[in-house]
N, C-alpha and C positions, 0 to 999 in steps of 0.2 A: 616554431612559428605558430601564430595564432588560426587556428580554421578559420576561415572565411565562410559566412552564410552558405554563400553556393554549392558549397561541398556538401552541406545535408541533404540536396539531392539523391545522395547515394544510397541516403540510411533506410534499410528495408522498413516498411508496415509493419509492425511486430508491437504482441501485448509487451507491457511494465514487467510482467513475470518472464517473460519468453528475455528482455534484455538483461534482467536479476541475472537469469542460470547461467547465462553468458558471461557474465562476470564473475560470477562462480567456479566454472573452469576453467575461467585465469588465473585467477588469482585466492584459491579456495582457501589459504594460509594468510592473509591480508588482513588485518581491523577492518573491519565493515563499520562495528558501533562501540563507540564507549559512552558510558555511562555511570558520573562516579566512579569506585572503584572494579566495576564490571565490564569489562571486556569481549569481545566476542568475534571470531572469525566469520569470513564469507561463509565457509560450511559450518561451523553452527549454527549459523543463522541461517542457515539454507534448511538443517536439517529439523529444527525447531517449527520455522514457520509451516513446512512437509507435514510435521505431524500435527498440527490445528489443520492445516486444512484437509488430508484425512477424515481427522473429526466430522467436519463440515461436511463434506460430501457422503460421509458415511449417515450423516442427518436426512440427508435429501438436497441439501445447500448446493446452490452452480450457477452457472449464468443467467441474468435477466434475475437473482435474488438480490436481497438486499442483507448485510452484514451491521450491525450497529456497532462502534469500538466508544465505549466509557471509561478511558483508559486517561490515567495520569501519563506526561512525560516517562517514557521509561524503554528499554529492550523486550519487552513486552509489545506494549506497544506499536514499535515496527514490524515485530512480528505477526501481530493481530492483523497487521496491515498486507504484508507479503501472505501470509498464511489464507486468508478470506480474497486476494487477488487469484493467489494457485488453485484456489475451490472451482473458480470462475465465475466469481461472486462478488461485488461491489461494495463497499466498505462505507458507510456513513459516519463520519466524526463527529460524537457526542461531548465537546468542553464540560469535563468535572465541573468549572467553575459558571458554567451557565446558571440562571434561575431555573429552580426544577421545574418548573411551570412550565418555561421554557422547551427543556428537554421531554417532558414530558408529550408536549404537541407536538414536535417533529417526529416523537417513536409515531404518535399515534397515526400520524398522514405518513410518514413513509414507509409504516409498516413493516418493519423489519423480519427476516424469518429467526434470527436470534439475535441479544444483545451482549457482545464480551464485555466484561470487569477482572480486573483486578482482585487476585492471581488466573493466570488461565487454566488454572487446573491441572488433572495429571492425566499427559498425554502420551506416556512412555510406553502403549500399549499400541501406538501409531505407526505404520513406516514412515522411516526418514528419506525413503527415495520422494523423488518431483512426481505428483499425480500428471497423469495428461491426458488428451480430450478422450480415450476408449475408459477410464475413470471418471471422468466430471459426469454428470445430469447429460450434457451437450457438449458442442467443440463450443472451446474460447475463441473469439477473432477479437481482433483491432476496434473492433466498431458496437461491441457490447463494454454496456458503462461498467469506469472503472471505480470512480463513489460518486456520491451525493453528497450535495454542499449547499447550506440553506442561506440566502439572504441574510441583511442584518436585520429586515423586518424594520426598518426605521422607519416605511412610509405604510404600514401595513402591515399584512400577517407574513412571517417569512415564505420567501418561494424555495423550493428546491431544485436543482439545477444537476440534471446527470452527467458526469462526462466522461467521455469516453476512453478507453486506452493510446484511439489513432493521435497521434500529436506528441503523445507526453516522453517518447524515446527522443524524438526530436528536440525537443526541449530540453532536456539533459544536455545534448549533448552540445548544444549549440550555447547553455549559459556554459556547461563544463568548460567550452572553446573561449568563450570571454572572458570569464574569469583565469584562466587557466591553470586550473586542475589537473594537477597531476597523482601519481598512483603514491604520492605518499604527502597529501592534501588531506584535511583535515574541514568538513564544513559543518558548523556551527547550526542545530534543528534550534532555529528561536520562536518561531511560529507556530500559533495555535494551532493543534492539530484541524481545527474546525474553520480555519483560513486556509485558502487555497494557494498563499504561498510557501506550505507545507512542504507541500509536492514539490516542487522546484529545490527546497532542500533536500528533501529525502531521496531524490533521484538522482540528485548529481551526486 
């Protein structure tokens, strides 16, 4: 049967990262992502994104920073995204195919503490275990931003809009209930990274 809204009542407060690892030790042998011919499980992807954010925290990178991702479609990609969440660090999506004029004024006003591209480097000198809050800069909560997302600037300069982690497990789980997704569903990332109907893909 389909959940019914009400039932999200139950779902604790918890960061995007804190509901990933959970899903991780359920189901750590599962497709998380395909991508072309590249495939990839919950624990490679668990252990991949671990060691960028590593990287990150070992930078200074943690909560209340800003992450920039210039990243094509790709496994990468999601990982730029889960890896700079585990930092405890907010992730801004910079669209390849923006004007670089563009891209180039949102780095400026939101300032980022780094910008990832395409390849992420080599990270094999990283553990693959989950950093946690006696590792980050500070503890992660609910309530520190989870990225940044700027306007379309149609009536003016773009605004940037931070938000948070609080909401976005609820959101999963309640499009997951509508749509109904199940553990061997398949959803379709057709949205620009730099639209925020990303998220609603990439979490269910």
């Amino acid at each position: 049967p389909t959940r019914r809204s009400s039932d999200l009542t139950s779902i604790p407060e918890i960061t995007i990262i804190e509901q990933f690892e959970k899903q991780v030790d359920r189901t750590p042998e599962n497709l998380a992502l395909v991508f072309q011919e590249e495939k990839v499980t919950y624990a490679e992807l668990n252990a991949r994104a671990n060691r960028l954010a590593w990287s990150l925290i070992d930078e200074g990178i943690g909560p209340e920073d800003i992450v920039a991702l210039r990243l094509e479609r790709s496994i990468d990609m999601v990982v730029a995204i889960l890896g700079t969440l585990k930092s405890g660090a907010a992730y801004l999506p910079l669209d390849p195919d923006y004007p670089a004029e563009r891209l180039t004024w949102m780095i400026a006003d939101a300032r980022p503490k780094r910008v990832l591209t395409a390849p992420l480097g080599d990270l094999t000198g990283f553990p693959e275990t989950s950093p946690t809050d006696s590792d980050r800069t500070s503890s992660l909560r609910p309530a520190h931003p989870a990225y940044l997302i700027y306007t379309s600037g149609s009536t003016g300069k773009p605004k940037g809009v931070l938000v948070t982690h609080a909401g976005i497990p609820g959101l999963a789980a309640e499009q997951s209930a509508r749509i109904e997704i199940r553990g061997n569903s398949r959803v379709l990332q057709l949205a620009s990274l730099s639209f925020d109907a990303s998220v609603s893909e990439i979490v269910m």
